[in-house]
Structure formats: C-alpha cells, structure tokens
C-alpha positions in Angstrom: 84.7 129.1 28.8 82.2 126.6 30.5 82.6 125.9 33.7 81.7 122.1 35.9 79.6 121.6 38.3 80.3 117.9 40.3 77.5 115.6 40.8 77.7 115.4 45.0 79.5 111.6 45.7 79.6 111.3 48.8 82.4 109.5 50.6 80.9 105.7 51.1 83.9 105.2 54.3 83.2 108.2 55.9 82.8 107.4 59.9 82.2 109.6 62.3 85.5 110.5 64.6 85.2 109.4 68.1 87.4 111.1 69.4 89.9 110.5 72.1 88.8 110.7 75.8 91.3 112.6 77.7 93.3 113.2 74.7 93.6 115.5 71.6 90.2 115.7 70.1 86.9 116.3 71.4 84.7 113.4 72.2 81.3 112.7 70.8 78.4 111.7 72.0 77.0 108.4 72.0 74.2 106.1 73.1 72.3 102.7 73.2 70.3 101.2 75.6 69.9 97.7 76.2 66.0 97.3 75.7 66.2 93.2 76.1 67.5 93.6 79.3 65.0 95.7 80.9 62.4 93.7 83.3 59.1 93.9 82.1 57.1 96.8 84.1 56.8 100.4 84.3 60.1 102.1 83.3 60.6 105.4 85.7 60.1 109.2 83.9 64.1 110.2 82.9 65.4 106.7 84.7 67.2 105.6 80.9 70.2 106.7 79.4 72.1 108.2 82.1 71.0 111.8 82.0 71.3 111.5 78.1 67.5 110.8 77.3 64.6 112.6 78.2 61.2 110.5 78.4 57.8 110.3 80.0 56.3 107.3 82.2 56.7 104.2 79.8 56.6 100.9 79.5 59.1 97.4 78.8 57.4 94.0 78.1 57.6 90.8 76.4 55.8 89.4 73.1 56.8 87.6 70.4 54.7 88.9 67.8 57.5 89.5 66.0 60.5 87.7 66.9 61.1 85.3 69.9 63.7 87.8 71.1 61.1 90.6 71.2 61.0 92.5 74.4 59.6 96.1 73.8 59.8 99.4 75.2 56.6 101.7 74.1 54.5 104.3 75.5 50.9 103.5 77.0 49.2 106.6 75.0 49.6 104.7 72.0 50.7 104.3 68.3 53.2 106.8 67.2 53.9 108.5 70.6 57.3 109.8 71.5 59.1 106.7 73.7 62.4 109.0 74.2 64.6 112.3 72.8 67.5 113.3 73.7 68.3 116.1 75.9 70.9 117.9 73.7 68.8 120.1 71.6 72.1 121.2 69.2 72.6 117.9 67.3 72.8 118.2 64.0 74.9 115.4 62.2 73.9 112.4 64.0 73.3 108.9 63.5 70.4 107.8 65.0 69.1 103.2 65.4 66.6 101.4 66.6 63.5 99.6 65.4 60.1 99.0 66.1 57.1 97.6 63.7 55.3 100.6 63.3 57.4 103.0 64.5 60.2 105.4 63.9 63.4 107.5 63.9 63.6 111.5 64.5 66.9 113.6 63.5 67.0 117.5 64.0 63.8 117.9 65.8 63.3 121.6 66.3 61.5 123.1 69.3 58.8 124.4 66.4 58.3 120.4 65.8 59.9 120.3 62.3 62.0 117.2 61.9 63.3 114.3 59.6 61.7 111.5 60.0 62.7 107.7 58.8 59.1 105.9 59.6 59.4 101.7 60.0 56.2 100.0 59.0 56.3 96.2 58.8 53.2 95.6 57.6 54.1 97.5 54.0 57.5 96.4 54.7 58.5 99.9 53.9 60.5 102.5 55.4 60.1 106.4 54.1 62.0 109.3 54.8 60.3 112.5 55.2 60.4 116.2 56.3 57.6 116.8 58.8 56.0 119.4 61.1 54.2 118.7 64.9 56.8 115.6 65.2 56.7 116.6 69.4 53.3 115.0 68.6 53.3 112.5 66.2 49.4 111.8 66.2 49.1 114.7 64.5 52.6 115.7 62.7 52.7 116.1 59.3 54.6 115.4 56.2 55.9 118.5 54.7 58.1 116.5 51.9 58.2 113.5 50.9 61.8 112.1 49.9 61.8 108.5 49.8 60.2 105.3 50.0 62.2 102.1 50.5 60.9 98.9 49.5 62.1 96.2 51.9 61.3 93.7 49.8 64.3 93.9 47.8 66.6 94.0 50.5 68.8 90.7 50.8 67.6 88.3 53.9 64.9 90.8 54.5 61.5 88.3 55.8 58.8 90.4 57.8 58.0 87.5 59.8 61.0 87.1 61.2 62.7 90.5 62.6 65.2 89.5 65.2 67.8 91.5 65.5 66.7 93.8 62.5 67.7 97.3 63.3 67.3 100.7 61.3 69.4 103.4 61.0 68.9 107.4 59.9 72.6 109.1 59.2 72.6 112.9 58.6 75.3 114.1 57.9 75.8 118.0 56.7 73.5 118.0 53.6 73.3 114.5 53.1 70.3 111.7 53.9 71.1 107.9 54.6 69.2 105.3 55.9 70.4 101.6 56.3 68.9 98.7 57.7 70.1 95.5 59.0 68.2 92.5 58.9 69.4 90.4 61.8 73.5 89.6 60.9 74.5 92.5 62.2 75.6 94.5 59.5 74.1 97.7 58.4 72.7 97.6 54.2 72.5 101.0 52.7 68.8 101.7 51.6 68.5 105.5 50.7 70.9 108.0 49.9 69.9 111.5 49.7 72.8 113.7 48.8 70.6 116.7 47.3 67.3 116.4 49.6 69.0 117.0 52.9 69.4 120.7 52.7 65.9 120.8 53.6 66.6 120.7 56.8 70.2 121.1 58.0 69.3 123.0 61.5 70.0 121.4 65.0 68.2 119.9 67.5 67.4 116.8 68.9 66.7 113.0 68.3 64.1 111.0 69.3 62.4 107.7 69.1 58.1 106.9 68.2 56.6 103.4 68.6 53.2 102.6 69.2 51.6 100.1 71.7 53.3 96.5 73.3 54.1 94.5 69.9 54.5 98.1 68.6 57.3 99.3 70.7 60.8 99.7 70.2 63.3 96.8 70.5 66.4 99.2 69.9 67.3 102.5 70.6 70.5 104.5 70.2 72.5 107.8 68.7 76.1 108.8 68.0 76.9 112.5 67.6 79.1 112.5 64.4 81.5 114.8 63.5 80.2 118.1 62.2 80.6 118.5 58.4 81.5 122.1 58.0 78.7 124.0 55.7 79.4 127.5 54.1 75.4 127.2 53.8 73.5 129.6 57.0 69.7 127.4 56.8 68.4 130.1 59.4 69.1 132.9 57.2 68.2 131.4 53.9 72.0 131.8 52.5 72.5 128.3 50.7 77.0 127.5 49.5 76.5 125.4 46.3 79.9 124.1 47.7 78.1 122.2 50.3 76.4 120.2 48.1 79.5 119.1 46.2 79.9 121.9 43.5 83.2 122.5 42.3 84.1 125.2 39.6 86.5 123.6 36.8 87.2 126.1 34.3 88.5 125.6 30.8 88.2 126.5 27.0 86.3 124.8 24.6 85.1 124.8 21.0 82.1 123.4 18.9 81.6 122.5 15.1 78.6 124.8 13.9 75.2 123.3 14.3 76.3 120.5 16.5 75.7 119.5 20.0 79.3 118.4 21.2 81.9 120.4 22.7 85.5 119.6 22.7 87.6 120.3 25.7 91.1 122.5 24.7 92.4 120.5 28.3 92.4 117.5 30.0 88.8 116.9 31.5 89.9 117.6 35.2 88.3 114.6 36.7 85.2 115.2 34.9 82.6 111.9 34.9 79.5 110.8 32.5 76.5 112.7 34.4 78.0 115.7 35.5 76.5 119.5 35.0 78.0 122.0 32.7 77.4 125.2 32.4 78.4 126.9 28.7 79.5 130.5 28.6 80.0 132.2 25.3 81.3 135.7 24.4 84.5 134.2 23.2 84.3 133.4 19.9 84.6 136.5 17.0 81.0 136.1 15.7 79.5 136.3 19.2 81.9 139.1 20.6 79.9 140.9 23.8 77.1 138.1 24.2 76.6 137.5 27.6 76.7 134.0 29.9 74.5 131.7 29.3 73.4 128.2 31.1 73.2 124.7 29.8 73.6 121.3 30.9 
C-alpha cells in the first residue's frame, strides 16, 4: 500500500492580502521610502519611515557611479553596515526591496543576530541567499548556510553598468525562499526559489537593510508584511509538520511483476506528477505476510 508524498509547488499568484482599512480583515504592514527624494545631507537618527524604521545617524547623497538617477542613502561606518530595520521585531512572512551595489536585504532577523540574508554585489553581478549569524553586525556576521547563488548574467535586460531603476526583492513566505529582481521596467523577474531550504529559518523578527559607503548605499528601501501562511511546524521547539512543506498522503494498492522495478497503480493516480516521492510498503502480498514497512522512492 504505498503511499505519495507531493513535490512542494508552490502557488506562482499567490499575493499577499492587504487587507481592508476599516473593514473586515486585518491590515498589513507596509513600507517604502522615497530615497531619490531625500536632499543630500545628514538624515536625522529614527527621522524615516514614520515610526516604522529604526536607524542610526546616516547619510543621503548624489553620484552617478551607477546610474544617473543614483541618489543613495548609506551609513558613514562603512561597507556592509546596517542603514535601517524595522521596528516590529514579529515579522515573519515578509517581502522585503531595495538595492544597493554591494549591499543587501535581511528577513527574520532575530535578536541573537541569525537572519536570511539576499546579498547584491554588482561587481560579480550576483546575488546569494544565505542563512547567517551576527547579521546586527554585518562586518563580522557569518554564513551559516549557503542556499543559492544567482547569476545575473542570465537575467533578461540585466547590464551592470546601467542599474537605474533595478530593484531586488527577498519574499518569505512560511517555508518558502524567493528572490526577484527587476532590472529597470518595473517588473519584478523571479531568480531563486527555495521551497525546501526555508525551514531553516521560519522564526520571526525583523527586516532590515546593509549598504556600504556613498556609491555603495541604498537607492531603494521597503517591506510589506504578507499574510501569515499557517505552519503545523513549532521551529522553537524543533517539531517540523511535513505538511508544511507540501506533503500530502495519497494512499492506494499496487502490484509488481517479480524482479521488476515498476509498479502498477490498482486506481487512478490521484494527481500524481513525473518527480514525485513514493514510499512502498509491503506486508500485503501472501509470500511476504507480516514484513514490515519499508521506504523507497
């Protein structure tokens, strides 16, 4: 009687749920601030993101290393510092933008410093997405898993010399991993997808924003909150639901010709797809009367 385990497919139009203010659904959280349109100078400790962000003494200025649009904002103790986080501390699924050259995007930063991390380097024209440790300071974080690297490359319209307008973007999203980037037309290319990888850290807390010097610094920065997937999995105690990571049980009978490979459903194939787990259990047949499960694929 073997049962099926699903490959996790994520659903590619899932958005998250804004809500409605004032009416039947609770509102979530959401944020972007108009770097371009800051003057050039010192930018006030806490002064952006009305209450939303929390961020030291930095800096906004113009240069066109990169761009002619090109004002950043970046922190003067230099590459890789912390430009802004977010005061809410319980965000777990959350879409978190912006861009910088060498820079990059924090999701679920936890007050021990663990994080996920999508890091933007233009001169490799890479980005990579990683679990890291010390991310409060990103001088000396580091990577505790590796889970991608994205060539930019390959991306369609993608030219490192020209980055107006290009944007990144880190979605997490229960136990799933996405990053996208847009390379100046305003519309968001999915690089990465992660479906399996993001259980390794599904805990809350909050998002943030690194960038190094001037040229370095951010050009965009903003989060949504997105509606919370609902996880059987408890990440602080250990206890992982294979449900969350799209595992369904299909159960059915089954026979195979002696000495061969195949097995032949007694039932339609419930949905079943080319690539998907299955897990054999004999006992059934009169030869093999009181054998216990066993696993395959």
């Amino acid at each position: 009687m073997p049962t099926y385990l699903r490959r996790f497919r994520p659903d590619p139009n899932r958005q998250p749920d804004p809500g409605i203010p004032g009416g039947g659904g609770p509102v979530y959280e959401a944020l972007a601030v108009d770097i371009q349109a800051l003057p050039d100078g010192a930018v006030a400790a806490n002064s952006l993101g009305g209450g939303l962000l929390a961020h030291e003494a930095v800096s906004a200025s113009s240069q066109t290393a990169y761009g002619s649009n090109a004002r950043t904002l970046w922190h003067p103790s230099g590459t890789g510092a912390l430009v802004a986080r977010s005061v809410r501390t319980d965000l777990r699924d959350v879409t978190v933008d912006g861009w910088a050259a060498e820079g990059a995007l924090y999701g679920r930063v936890t007050a021990s410093g663990r994080a996920i991390r999508l890091d933007i380097d233009l001169a490799t024209s890479t980005l990579t997405i990683e679990v890291v440790t010390g991310a409060t300071n990103p001088s000396t974080s580091q990577v505790e898993t590796l889970l991608d690297v994205v060539d930019l490359e390959n991306l369609a319209g993608f030219d490192a010399a020209a980055t107006d307008g290009h944007r990144a973007r880190l979605v997490l999203d229960g136990v799933r991993i996405e990053a996208y980037y847009d390379v100046g037309t305003g519309l968001y290319q999915r690089v990465a997808e992660l479906p399996y990888d993001g259980w390794l850290h599904a805990l809350p807390g909050y998002v943030a924003w690194g960038a190094g010097q001037n040229g370095d610094g951010l050009r965009a920065l903003g989060y949504r909150e997105r509606q919370p997937v609902e996880l059987g999995s408890d990440p602080q105690a250990g206890i992982w639901e294979a449900s969350d990571f799209g595992v369904r049980e299909l159960r059915t009978t089954c026979s195979a010709t002696s000495g061969s490979n195949d097995i032949v459903l007694a039932t339609a194939a419930h949905g079943l797809e080319p690539g998907d787990f299955v897990i054999v259990g004999v006992g059934g047949e009169a030869s093999l009367q009181g054998v216990p499960e066993s696993g395959g694929g």
